[in-house]
Backbone as a printed PyTorch tensor [residue, N CA C, xyz], in Angstrom:
tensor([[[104.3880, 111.4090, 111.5640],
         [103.5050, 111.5540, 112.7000],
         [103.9710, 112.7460, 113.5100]],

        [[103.2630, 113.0020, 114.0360],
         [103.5610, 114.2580, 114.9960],
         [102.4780, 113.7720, 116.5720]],

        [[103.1650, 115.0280, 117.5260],
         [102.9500, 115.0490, 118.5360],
         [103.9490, 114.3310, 119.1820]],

        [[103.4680, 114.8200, 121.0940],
         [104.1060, 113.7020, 122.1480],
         [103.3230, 113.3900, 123.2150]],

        [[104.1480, 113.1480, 124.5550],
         [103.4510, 112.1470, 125.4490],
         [102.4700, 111.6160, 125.3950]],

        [[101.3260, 111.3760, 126.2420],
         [100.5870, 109.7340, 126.2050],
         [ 99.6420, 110.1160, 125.2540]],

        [[ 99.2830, 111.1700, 125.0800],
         [ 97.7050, 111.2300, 123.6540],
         [ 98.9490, 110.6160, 122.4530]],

        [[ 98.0550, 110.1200, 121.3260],
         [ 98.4550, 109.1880, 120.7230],
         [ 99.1870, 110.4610, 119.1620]],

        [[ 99.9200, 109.9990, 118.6540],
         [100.2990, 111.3900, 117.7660],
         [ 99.5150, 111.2810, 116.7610]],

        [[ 99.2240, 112.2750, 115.6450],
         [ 98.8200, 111.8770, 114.4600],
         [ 99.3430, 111.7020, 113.0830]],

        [[ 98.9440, 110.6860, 112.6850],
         [ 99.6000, 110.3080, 111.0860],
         [ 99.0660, 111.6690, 110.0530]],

        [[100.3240, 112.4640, 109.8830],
         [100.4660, 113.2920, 109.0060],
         [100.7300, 112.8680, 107.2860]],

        [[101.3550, 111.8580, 107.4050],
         [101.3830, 111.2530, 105.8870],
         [101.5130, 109.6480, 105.7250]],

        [[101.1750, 108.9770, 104.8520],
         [101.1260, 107.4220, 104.7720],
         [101.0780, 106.9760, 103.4920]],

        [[101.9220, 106.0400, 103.5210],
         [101.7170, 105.1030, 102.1500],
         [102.1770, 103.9570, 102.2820]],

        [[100.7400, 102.5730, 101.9930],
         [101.1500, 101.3080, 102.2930],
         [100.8510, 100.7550, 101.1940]],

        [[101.8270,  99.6040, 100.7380],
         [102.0450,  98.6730,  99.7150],
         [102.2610,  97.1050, 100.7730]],

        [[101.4520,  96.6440,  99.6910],
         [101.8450,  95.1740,  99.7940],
         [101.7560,  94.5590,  98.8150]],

        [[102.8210,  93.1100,  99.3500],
         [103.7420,  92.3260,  98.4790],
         [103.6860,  90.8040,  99.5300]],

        [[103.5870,  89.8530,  98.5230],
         [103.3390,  88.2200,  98.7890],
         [102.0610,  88.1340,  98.9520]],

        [[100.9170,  88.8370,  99.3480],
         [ 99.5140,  88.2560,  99.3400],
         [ 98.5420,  88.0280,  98.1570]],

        [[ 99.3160,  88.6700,  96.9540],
         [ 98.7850,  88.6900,  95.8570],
         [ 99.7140,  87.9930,  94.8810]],

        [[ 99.0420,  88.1170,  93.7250],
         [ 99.7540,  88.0160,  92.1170],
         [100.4970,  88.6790,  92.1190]],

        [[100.0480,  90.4030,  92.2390],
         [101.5490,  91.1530,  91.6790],
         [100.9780,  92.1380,  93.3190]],

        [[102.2360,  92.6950,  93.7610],
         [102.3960,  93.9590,  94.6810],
         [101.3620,  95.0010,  94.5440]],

        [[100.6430,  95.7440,  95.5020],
         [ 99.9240,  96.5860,  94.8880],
         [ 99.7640,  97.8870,  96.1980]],

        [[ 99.8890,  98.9940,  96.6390],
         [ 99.4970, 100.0510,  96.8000],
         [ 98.2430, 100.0030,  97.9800]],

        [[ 98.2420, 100.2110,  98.5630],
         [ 96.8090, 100.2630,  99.7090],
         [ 96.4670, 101.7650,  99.6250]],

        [[ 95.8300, 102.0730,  98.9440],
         [ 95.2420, 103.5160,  98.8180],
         [ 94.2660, 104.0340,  99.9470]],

        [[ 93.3380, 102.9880, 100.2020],
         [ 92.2570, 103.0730, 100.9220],
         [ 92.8150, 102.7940, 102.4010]],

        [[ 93.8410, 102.2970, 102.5920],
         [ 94.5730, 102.4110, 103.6670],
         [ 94.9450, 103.7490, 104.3250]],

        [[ 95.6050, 104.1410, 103.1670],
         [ 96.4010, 105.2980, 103.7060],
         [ 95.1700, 106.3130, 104.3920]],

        [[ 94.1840, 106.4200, 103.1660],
         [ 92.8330, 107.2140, 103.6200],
         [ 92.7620, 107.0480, 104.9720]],

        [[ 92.5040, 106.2780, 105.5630],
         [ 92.0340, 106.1510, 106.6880],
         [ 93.1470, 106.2750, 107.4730]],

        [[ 94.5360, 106.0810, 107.5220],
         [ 95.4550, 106.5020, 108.7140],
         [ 95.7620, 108.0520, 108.4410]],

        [[ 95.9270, 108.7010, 107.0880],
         [ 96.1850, 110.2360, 107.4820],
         [ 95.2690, 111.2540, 108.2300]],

        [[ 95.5550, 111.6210, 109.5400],
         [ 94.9500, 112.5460, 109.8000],
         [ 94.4050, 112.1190, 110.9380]],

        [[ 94.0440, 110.7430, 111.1200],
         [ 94.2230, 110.0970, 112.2570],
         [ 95.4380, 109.8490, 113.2670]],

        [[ 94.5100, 109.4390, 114.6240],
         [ 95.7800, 109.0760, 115.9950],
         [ 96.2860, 107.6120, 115.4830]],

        [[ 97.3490, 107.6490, 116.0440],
         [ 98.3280, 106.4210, 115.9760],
         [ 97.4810, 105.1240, 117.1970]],

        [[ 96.6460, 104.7660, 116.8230],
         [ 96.2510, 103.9830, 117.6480],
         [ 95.7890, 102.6850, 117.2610]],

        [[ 95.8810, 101.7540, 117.8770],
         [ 95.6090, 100.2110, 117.3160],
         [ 94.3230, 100.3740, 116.7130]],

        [[ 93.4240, 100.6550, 117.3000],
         [ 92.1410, 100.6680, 116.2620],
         [ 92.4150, 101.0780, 114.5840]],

        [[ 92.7540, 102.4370, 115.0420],
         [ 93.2130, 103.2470, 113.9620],
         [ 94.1590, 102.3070, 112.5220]],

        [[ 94.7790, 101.4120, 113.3010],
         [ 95.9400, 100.0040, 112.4620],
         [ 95.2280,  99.4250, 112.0920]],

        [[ 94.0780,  98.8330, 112.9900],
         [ 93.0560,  97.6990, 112.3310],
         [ 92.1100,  98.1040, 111.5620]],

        [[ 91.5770,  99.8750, 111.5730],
         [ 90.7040, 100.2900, 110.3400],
         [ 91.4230, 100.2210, 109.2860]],

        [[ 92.6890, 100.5070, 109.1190],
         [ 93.2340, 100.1670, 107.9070],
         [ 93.1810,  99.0820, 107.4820]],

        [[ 93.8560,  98.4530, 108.3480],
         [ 94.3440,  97.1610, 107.3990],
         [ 92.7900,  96.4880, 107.4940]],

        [[ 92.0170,  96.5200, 107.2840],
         [ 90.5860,  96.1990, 107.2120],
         [ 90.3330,  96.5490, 105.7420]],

        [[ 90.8220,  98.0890, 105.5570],
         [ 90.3380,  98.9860, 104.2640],
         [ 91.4820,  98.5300, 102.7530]],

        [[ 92.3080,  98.2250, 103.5730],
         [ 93.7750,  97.5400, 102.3210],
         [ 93.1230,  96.0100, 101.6140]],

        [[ 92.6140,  95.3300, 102.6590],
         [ 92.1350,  93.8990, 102.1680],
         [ 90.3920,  93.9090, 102.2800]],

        [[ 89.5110,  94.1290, 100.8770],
         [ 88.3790,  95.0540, 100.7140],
         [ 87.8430,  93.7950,  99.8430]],

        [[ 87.1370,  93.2350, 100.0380],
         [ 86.6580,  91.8490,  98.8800],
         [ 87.9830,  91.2540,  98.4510]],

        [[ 88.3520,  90.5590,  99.4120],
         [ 89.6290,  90.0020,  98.4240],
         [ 89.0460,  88.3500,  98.0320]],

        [[ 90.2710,  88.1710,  96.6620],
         [ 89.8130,  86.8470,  96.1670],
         [ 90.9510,  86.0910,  96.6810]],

        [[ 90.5040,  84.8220,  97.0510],
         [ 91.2390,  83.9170,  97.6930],
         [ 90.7470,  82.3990,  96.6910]],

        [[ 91.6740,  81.7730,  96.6280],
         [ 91.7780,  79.9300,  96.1730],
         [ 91.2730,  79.3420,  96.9240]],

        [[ 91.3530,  78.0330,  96.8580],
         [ 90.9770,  76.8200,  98.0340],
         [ 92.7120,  77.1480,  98.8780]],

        [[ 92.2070,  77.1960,  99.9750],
         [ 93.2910,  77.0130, 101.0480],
         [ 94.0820,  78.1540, 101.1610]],

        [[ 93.5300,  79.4830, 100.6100],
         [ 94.4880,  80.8060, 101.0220],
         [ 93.5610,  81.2520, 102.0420]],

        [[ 92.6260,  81.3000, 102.3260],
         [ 91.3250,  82.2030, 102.8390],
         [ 91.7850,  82.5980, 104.0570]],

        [[ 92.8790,  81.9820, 104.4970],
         [ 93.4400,  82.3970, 105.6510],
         [ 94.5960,  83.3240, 106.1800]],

        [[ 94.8100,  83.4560, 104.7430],
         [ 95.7130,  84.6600, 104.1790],
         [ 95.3380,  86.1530, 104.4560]],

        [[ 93.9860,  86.0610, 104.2410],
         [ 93.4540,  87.3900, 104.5370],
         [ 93.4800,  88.0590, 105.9370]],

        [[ 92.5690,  87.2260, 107.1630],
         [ 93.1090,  87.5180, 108.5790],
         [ 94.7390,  87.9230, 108.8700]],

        [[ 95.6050,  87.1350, 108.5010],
         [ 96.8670,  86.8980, 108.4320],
         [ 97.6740,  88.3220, 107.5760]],

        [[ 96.9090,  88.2420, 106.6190],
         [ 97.1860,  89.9130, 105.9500],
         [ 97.1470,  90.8790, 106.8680]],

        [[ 95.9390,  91.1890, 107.1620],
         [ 95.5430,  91.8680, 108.3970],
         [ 96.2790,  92.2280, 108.9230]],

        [[ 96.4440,  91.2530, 109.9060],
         [ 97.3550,  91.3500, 111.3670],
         [ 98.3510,  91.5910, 111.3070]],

        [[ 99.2150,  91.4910, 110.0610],
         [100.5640,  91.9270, 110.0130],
         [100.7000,  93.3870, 109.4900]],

        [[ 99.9980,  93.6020, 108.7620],
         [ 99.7040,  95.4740, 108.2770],
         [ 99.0710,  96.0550, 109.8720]],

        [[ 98.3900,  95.6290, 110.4960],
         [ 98.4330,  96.0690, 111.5680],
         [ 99.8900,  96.0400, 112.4510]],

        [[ 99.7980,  95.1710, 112.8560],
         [101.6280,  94.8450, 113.7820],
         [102.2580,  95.6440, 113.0870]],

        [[102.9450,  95.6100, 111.8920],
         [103.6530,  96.3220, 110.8520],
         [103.7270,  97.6410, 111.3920]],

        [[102.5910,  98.3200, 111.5070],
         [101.5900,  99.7960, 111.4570],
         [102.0020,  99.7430, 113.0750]],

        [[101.7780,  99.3460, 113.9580],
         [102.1630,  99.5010, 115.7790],
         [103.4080,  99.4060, 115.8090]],

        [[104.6510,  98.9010, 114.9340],
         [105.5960,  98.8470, 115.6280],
         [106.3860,  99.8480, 114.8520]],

        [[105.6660, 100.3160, 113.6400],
         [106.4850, 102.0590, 113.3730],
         [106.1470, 102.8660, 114.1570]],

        [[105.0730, 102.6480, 114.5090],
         [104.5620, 103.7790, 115.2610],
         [105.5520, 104.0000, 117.1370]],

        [[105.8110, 102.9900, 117.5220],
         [106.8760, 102.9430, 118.5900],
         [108.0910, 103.3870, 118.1800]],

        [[108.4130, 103.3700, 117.2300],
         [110.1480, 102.9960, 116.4880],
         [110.2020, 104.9910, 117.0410]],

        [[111.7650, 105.1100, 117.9840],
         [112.2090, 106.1770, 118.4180],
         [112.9650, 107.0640, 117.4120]],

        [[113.1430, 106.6420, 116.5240],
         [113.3000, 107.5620, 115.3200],
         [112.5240, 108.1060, 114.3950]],

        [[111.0370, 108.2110, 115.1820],
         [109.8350, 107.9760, 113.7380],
         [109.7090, 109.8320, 114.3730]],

        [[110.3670, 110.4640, 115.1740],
         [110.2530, 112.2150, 115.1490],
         [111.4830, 112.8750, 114.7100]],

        [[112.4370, 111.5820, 113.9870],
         [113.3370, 112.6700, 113.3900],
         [112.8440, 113.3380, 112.1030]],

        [[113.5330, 114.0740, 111.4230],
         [112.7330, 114.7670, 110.2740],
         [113.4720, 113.7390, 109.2000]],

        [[112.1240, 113.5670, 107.9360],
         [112.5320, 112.5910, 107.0410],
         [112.2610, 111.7240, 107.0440]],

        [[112.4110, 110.7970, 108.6750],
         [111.8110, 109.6730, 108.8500],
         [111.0940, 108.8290, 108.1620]],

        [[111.4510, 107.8000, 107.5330],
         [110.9240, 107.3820, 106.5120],
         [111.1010, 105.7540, 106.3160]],

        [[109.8100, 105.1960, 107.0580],
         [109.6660, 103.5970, 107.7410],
         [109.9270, 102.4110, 106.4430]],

        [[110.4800, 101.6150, 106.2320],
         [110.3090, 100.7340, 105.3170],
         [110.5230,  99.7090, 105.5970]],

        [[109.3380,  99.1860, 105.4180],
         [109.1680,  97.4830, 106.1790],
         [109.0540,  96.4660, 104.7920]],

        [[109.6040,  95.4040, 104.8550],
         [109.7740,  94.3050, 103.5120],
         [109.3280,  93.2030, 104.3770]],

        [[107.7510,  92.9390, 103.4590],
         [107.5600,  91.2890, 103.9850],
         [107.1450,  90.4130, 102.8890]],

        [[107.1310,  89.2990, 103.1810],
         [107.0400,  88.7730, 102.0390],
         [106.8620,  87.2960, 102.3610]],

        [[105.8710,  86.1890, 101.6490],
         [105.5910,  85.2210, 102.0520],
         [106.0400,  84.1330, 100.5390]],

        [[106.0540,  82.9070, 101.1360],
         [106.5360,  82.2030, 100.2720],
         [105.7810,  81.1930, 100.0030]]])
C-alpha cells in the first residue's frame, strides 16, 4: 500500500488465499482484482471479500459459513491495513486462519 495521512492509501499489490472454508485451500483471484489499485477502505474489504466467496456451495448446516467467511477476509483485510509496519519496504502480511 502506499500513501499517508487521513485519505485512505492504495493497495498497490494483493494476494488472498483461503483455507478451512473449503475442501482444499484455494487462491481468491477475484479478490485481489478488486483490492489492487483501490483505497484501503472498509467498503473496499467488503467488495472483496464479497468477490472471494462468488456462488459458493454449502451442506446442510454450513450456510453460515459463508457470511462468517466474509467477515473475517474483511477484518483480516482492516487490520493489515492498520498494522504500522505495512510502509516498511517488503512488507509482507501473513495471516493463518483456519477453522475446525
Amino acid at each position: 500500500m502506499s500513501g499517508t495521512g487521513p485519505a485512505a492509501a492504495t493497495i498497490t499489490s494483493a494476494r488472498l488465499a483461503l483455507g478451512g472454508v473449503g475442501t482444499v485451500p484455494w487462491r481468491a483471484r477475484d479478490a485481489e482484482g478488486v483490492l489492487i489499485g483501490a483505497p484501503a477502505t472498509v467498503e473496499t474489504f467488503r467488495a472483496a471479500a464479497a468477490a472471494a466467496i462468488q456462488n459458493p456451495f454449502t451442506v446442510p448446516g454450513t450456510a453460515c459459513k459463508v457470511e462468517l467467511a466474509k467477515r473475517t477476509i474483511a477484518r483480516s483485510l482492516e487490520t493489515v491495513s492498520r498494522s504500522p509496519r505495512r510502509n516498511r519496504p517488503g512488507f509482507t502480511p501473513i495471516l493463518v486462519r483456519g477453522s475446525s
